[in-house]
C-alpha positions in Angstrom: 123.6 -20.3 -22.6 123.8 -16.5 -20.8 126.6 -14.7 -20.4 125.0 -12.8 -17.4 126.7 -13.5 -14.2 124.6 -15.0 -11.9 124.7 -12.4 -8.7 125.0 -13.3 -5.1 121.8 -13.7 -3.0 121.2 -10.4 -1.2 122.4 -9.9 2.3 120.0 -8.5 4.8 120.8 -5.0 6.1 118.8 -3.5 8.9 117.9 0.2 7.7 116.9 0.9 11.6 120.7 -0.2 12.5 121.7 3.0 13.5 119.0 3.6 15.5 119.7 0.5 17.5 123.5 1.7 18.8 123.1 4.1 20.9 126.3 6.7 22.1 128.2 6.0 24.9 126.8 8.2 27.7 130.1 10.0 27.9 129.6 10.9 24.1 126.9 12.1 25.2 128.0 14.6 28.0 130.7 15.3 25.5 128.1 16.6 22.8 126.4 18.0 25.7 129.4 20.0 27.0 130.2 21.2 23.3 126.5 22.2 22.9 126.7 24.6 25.9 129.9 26.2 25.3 129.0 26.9 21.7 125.8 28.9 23.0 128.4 30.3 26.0 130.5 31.4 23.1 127.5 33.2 20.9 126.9 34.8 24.4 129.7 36.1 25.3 130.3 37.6 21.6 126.6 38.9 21.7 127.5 40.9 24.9 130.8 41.9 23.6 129.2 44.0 20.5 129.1 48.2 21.1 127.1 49.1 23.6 126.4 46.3 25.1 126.8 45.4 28.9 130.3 43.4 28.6 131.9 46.4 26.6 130.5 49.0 28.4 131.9 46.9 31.2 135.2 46.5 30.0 135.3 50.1 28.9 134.7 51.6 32.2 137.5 48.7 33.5 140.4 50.0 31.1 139.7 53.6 31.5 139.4 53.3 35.4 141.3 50.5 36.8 141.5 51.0 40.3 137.7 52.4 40.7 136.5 48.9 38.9 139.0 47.0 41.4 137.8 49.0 44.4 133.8 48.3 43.3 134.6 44.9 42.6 136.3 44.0 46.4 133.0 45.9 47.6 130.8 43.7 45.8 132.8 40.7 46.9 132.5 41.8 50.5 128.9 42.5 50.4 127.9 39.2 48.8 130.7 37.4 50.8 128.7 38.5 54.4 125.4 37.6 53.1 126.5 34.2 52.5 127.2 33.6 56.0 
């Protein structure tokens, strides 16, 4: 007589499971979302380095307040007529 213990017959496992369940789609717009503010962030951060456009931009904006305001309501006004 053995003293092995006899061991439980084997129970089938698909390896391709997880390939089989798919996300919902709105973990999937989630992830999507995520995905595009993470490269929005990298962006932003990119253009914020010295002498780059968003801190030469904010540059001219703190040193000349008013000017930036004044250029900004033109620009509004100008793309707000072509619109029309």
């Amino acid at each position: 007589m053995s003293d092995d213990i006899p061991l439980s017959p084997p129970i089938y496992e698909d390896p391709d499971a997880a390939l089989y369940r798919r996300p919902s789609p709105a973990t999937e717009a989630i992830d999507v979302l995520k995905a595009a503010i993470e490269r929005l962030k990298a962006a932003i951060d990119a253009g914020r380095q010295p002498g780059m456009p968003l801190s030469v931009l904010s540059n001219v904006a703190r040193e000349a307040p008013l000017g930036s305001l004044a250029l900004a309501f033109l620009l509004g006004v100008a793309i707000g007529r072509r619109s029309r």
